[in-house]
C-alpha positions as CSV (number, residue, x, y, z in Angstrom):
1,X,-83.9,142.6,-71.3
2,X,-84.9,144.1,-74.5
3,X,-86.4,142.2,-76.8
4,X,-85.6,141.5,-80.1
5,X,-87.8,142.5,-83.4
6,X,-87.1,139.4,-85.0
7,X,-89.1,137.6,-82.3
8,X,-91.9,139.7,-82.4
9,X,-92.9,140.0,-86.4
10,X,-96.6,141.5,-85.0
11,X,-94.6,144.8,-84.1
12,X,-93.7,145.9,-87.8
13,X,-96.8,143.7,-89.4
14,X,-98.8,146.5,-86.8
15,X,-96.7,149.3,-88.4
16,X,-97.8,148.5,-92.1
17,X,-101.5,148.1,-90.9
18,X,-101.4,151.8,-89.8
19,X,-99.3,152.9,-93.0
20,X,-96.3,154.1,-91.6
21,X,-93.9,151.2,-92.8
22,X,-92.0,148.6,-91.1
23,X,-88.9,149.9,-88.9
24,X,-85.7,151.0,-90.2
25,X,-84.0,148.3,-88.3
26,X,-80.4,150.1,-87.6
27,X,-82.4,153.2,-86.4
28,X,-84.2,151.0,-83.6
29,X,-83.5,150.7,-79.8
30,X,-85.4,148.8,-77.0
31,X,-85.9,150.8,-73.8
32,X,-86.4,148.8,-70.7
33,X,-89.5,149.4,-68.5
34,X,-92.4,147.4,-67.5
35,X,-93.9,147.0,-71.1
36,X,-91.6,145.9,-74.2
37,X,-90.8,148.8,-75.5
38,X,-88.9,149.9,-79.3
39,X,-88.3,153.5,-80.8
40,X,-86.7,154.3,-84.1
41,X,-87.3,155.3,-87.9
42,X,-89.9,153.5,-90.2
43,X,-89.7,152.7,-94.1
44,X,-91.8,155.8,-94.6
45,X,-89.9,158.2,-92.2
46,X,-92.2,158.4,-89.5
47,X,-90.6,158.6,-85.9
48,X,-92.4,156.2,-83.9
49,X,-92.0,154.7,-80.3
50,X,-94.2,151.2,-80.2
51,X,-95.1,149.9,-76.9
52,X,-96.5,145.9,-76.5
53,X,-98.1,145.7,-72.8
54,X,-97.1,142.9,-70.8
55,X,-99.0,141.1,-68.3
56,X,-101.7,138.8,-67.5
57,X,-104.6,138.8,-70.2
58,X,-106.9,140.7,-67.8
59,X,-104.3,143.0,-66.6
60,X,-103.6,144.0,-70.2
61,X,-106.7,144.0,-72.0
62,X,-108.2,146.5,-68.9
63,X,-104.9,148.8,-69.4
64,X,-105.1,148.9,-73.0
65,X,-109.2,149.6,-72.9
66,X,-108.1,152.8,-70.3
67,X,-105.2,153.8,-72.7
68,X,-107.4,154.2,-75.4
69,X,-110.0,155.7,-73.6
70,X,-107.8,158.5,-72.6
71,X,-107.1,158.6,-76.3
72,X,-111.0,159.2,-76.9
73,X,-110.8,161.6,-74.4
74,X,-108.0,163.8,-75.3
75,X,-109.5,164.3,-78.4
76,X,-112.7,165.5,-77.3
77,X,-111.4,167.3,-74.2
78,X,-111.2,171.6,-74.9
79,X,-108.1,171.4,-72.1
80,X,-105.0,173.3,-72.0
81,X,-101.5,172.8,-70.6
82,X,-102.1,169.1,-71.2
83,X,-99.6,167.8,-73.9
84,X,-99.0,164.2,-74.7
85,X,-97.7,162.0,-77.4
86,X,-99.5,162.0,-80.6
87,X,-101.5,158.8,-80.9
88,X,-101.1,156.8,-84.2
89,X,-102.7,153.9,-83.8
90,X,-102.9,150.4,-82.1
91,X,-103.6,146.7,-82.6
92,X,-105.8,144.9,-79.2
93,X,-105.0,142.0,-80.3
94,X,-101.5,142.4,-80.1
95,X,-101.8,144.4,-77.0
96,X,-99.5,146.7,-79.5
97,X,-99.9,150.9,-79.4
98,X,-97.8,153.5,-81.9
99,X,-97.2,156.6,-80.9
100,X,-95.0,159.6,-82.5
101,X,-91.8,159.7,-80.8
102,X,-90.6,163.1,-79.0
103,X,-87.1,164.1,-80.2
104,X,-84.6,165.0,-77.9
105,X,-86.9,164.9,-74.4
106,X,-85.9,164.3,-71.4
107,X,-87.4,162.2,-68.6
108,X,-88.5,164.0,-65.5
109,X,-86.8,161.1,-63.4
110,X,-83.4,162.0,-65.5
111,X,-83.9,165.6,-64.5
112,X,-84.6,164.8,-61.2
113,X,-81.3,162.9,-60.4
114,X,-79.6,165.7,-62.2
115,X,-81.2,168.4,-59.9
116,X,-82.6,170.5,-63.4
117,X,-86.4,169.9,-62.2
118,X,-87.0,173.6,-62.1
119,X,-90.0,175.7,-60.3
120,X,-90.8,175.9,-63.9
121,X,-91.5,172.4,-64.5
122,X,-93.3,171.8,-61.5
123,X,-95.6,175.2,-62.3
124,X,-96.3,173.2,-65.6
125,X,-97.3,169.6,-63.9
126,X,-99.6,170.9,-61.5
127,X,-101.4,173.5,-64.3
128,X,-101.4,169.9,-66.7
129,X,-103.1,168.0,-63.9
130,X,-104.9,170.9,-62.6
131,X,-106.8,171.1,-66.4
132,X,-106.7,167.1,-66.6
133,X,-108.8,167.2,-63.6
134,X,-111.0,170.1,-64.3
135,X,-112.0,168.7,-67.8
136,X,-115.0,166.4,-67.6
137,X,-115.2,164.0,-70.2
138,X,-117.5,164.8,-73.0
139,X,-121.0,163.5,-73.0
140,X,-121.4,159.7,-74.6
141,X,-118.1,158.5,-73.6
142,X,-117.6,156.7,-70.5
143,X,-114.6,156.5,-68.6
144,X,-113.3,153.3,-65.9
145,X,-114.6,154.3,-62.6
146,X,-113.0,151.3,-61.0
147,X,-111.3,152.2,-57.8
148,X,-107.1,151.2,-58.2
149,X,-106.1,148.5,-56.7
150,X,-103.0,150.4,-54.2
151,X,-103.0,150.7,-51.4
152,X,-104.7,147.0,-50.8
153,X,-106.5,146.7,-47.3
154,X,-106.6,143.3,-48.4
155,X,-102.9,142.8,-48.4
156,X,-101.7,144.4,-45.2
157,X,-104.3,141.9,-43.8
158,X,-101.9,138.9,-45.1
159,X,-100.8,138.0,-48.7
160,X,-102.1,136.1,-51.4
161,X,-100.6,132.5,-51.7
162,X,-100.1,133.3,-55.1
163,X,-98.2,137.1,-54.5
164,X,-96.3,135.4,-51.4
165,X,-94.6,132.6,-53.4
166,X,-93.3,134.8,-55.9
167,X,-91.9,137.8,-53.8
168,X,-88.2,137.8,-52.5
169,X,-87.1,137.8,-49.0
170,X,-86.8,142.4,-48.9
171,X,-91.0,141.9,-50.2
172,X,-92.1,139.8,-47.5
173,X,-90.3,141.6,-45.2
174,X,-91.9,144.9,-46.4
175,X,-94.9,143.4,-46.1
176,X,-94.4,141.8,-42.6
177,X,-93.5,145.5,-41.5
178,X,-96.6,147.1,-43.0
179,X,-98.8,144.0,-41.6
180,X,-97.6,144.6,-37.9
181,X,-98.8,147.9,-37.7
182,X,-102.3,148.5,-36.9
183,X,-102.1,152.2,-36.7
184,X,-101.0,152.4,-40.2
185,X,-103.6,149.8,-41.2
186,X,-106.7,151.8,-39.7
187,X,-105.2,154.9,-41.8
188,X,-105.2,152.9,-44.7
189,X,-108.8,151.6,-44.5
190,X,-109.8,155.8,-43.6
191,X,-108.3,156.7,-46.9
192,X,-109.9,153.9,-49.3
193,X,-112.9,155.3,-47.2
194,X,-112.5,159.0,-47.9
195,X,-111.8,158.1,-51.8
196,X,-114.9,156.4,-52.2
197,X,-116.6,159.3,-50.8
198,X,-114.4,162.0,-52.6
199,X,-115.7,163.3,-56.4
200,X,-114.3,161.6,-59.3
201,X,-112.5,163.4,-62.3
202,X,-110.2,162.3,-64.9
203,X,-107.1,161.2,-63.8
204,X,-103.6,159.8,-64.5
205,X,-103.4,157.7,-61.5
206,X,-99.8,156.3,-61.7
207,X,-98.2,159.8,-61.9
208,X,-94.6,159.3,-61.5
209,X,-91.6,161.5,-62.5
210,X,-90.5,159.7,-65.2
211,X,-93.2,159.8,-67.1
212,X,-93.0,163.5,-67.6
213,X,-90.8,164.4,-71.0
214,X,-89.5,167.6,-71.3
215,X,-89.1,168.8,-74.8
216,X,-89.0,172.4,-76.8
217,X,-92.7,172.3,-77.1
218,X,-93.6,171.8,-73.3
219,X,-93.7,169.1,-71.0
220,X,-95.5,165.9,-72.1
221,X,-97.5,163.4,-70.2
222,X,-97.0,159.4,-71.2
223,X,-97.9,156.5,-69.7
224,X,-102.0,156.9,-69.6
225,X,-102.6,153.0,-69.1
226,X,-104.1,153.7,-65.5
227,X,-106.2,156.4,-66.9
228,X,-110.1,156.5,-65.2
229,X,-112.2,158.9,-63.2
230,X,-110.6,159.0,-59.6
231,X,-109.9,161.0,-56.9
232,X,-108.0,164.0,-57.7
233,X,-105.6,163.2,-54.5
234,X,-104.3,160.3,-56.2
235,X,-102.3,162.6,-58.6
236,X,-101.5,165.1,-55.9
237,X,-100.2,162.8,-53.7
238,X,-97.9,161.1,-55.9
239,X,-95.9,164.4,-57.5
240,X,-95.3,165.0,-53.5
241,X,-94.6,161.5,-53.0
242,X,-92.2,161.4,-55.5
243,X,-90.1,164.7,-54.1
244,X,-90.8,163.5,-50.7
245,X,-89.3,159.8,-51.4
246,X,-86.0,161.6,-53.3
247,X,-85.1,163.9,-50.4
248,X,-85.2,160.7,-48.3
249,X,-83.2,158.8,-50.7
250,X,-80.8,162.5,-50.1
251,X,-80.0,161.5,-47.0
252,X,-76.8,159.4,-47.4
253,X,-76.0,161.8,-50.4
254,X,-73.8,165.4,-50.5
255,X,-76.9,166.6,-53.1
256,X,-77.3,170.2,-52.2
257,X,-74.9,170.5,-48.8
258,X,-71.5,169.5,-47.9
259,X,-69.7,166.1,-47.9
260,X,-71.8,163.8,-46.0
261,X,-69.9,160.6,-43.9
262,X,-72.0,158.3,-43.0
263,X,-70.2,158.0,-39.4
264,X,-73.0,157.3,-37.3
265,X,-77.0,156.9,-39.1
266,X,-78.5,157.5,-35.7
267,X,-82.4,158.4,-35.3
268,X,-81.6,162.2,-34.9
269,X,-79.3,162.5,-37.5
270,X,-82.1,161.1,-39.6
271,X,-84.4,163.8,-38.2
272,X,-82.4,166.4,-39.0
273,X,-81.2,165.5,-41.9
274,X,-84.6,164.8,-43.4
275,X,-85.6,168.1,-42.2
276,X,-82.6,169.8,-44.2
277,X,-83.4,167.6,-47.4
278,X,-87.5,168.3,-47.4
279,X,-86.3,171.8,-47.2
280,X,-84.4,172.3,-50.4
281,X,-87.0,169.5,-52.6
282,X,-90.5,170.9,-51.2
283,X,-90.4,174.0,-53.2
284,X,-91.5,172.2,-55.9
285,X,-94.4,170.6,-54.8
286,X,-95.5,174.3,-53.3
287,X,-95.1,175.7,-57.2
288,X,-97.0,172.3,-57.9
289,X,-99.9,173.3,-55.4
290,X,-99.9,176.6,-56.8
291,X,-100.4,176.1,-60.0
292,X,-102.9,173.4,-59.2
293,X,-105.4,175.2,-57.4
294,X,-104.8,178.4,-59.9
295,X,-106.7,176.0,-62.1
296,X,-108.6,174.3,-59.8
297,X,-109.3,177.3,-56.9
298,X,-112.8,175.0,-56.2
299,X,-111.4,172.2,-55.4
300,X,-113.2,169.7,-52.7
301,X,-112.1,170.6,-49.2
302,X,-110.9,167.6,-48.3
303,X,-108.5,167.1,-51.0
304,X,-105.1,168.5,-49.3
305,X,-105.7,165.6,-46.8
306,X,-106.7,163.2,-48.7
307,X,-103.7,163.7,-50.8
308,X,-101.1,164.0,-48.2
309,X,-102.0,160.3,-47.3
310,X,-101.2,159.3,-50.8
311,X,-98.2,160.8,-50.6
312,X,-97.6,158.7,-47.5
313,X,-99.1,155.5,-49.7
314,X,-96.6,156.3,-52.2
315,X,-93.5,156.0,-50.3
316,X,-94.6,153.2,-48.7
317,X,-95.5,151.2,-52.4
318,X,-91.7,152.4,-53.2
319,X,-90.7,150.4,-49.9
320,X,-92.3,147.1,-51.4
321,X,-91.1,148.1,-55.1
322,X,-87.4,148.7,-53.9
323,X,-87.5,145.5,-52.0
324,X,-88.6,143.4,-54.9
325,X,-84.3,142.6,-56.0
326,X,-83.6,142.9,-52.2
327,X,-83.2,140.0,-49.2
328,X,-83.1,142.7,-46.6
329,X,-84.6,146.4,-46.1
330,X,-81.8,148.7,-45.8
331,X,-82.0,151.8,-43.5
332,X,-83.2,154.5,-46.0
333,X,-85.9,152.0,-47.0
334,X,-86.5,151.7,-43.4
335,X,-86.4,155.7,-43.0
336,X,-89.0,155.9,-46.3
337,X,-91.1,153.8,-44.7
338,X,-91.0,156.1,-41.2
339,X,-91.7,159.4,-43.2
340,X,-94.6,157.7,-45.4
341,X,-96.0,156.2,-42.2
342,X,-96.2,159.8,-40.6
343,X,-98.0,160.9,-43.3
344,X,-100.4,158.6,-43.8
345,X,-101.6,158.4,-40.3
346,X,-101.3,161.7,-39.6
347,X,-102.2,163.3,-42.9
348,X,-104.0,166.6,-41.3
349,X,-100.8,167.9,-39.5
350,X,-98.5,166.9,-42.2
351,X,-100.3,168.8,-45.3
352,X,-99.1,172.1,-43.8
353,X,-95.0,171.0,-44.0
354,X,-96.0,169.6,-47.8
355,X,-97.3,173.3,-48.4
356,X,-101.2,172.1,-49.2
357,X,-102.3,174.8,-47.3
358,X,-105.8,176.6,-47.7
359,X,-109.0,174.8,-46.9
360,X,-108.6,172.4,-49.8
């Protein structure tokens, strides 16, 4: 639920501190997401959008410290095609951050849904990420180099006490799928392997669709708490995963053929109609590749691979994320689960049907 100002007096006491006023109160709202979250109009006339992480203490002070280095960053970095929201201030203490609010974007997932992600857009991520990764961060300043914690090795070996007692019945079974599967498991460890071998650069490192806001001046970036110097593949692979996850979830959908009756969801009629929904969504992640390597034509070799299997990884963390308000795993979760599996153990032959082609 959104939360209420009143309850939180640190978010406009924050706003004085950095001298744009307190909120307007009848120009705020409160979008829901993982952090509390308020946009609107302060005293002053600034248009701000406040974020307050949310988490354990570790968890937040770590994501905080990487937000702010990317802040650091950005402002030292000689990049271009990389917009994102112009930093106003923060508070640690309150785990608190103020940016400048973007008029009249729209979220990438919102475009997505509505079938207006153009060739255009995706031309503009991969030449955004391309320069994010190509950008070294200037001498002095040192960046997180801690590996992510996704995909866990640890967990497909058997849950925590702690992570078992709070997931819901569509988790464990999620996890109890993932678990049974030795195959997958070995591909796993190879990738966590290859990472740690691969070169480091700066990088998003939860790239997801809607955190991409597309405005009159360009396509914006947000969300940079995961920011660190990682293996370029992790961004790769998640724009792919992301198209790759929505043309499964176009399975049981009309979206870009006729009427669809779900008469009989047999194994080939999954098969071909994954086939027929890769088809029309994969352009975009061959403009993404495109643009990617215009920026970045010296890319490490392995990096098409290596990034296929993320893609993979990233279906397969939507499986446990979609079960989390579920008892049971439905049959597209199922099917997700089949097409990320195939990618991640078999990353080499299914790079050439994501369009990473080329000896990257």
């Amino acid at each position: 639920m959104p939360i209420d100002l009143d309850s939180v007096p640190e978010v406009d006491e924050v706003l004085v501190e950095l001298g744009v006023g307190p909120f307007v109160r009848d120009t705020v709202s409160a979008p829901i997401g993982r952090n509390d979250a308020w946009s609107g109009v302060t005293e002053s006339g600034r248009d701000v959008f406040v974020k307050r992480l949310t988490g354990q203490v570790e968890d937040t002070n770590n994501r905080m410290r990487r937000l702010l280095d990317f802040e650091a960053y950005a402002a030292k970095a000689n990049f271009e095609n990389v917009h994102w929201p112009q930093f106003i201030g923060s508070n640690p203490d309150h785990r608190i951050v103020v940016f400048e609010r973007i008029n009249d974007a729209v979220n990438g997932a919102a475009l997505m849904v509505d079938e207006t992600f153009t060739l255009a857009h995706a031309h503009q991520v991969g030449r955004a990420i391309g320069h994010l990764h190509a950008t070294p961060p200037p001498e002095g300043l040192r960046l997180d180099e801690s590996p992510p914690g996704f995909p866990p090795v640890t967990f497909l070996q058997g849950l925590p006490l702690s992570v078992f007692l709070k997931s819901s019945a569509g988790e464990i079974e999620a996890w109890r799928l993932l678990q049974n599967d030795p195959e997958l498991i070995a591909a796993v460890q190879r990738l966590r392997d290859a990472e740690r071998e691969a070169p480091r650069v700066p990088s998003h490192c939860d790239l997801r669709v809607d955190q991409f806001l597309v405005a009159e001046d360009g396509l914006f970036l947000t969300d940079w708490e995961e920011f660190r110097l990682a293996d370029p593949a992790r961004d790769v692979g998640a724009f792919a995963g992301e198209w790759v996850y929505r043309s499964v979830l176009d399975l049981v959908t009309n979206r870009g053929d006729e009427a669809f009756v779900d008469t009989e969801f047999t194994h080939e009629l999954v098969l071909q109609r994954g086939v027929e929904k890769m088809r029309r969504l994969l352009p975009l992640v061959h403009e993404f590749w495109r643009a990617y390597t215009d920026v970045r034509p010296d890319a490490d070799p392995g990096l098409a691979v290596r990034a296929t299997a993320f893609a993979g990884w990233h279906l397969l963390d939507r499986l446990v994320a979609g079960a989390l308000s579920s008892s049971r795993l439905s049959a597209i979760q199922r099917a997700a689960a089949g097409v990320g599996r195939a990618a991640l153990v078999n990353p080499e032959k299914f790079a050439t049907t994501l369009g990473f082609g080329g000896a990257r």
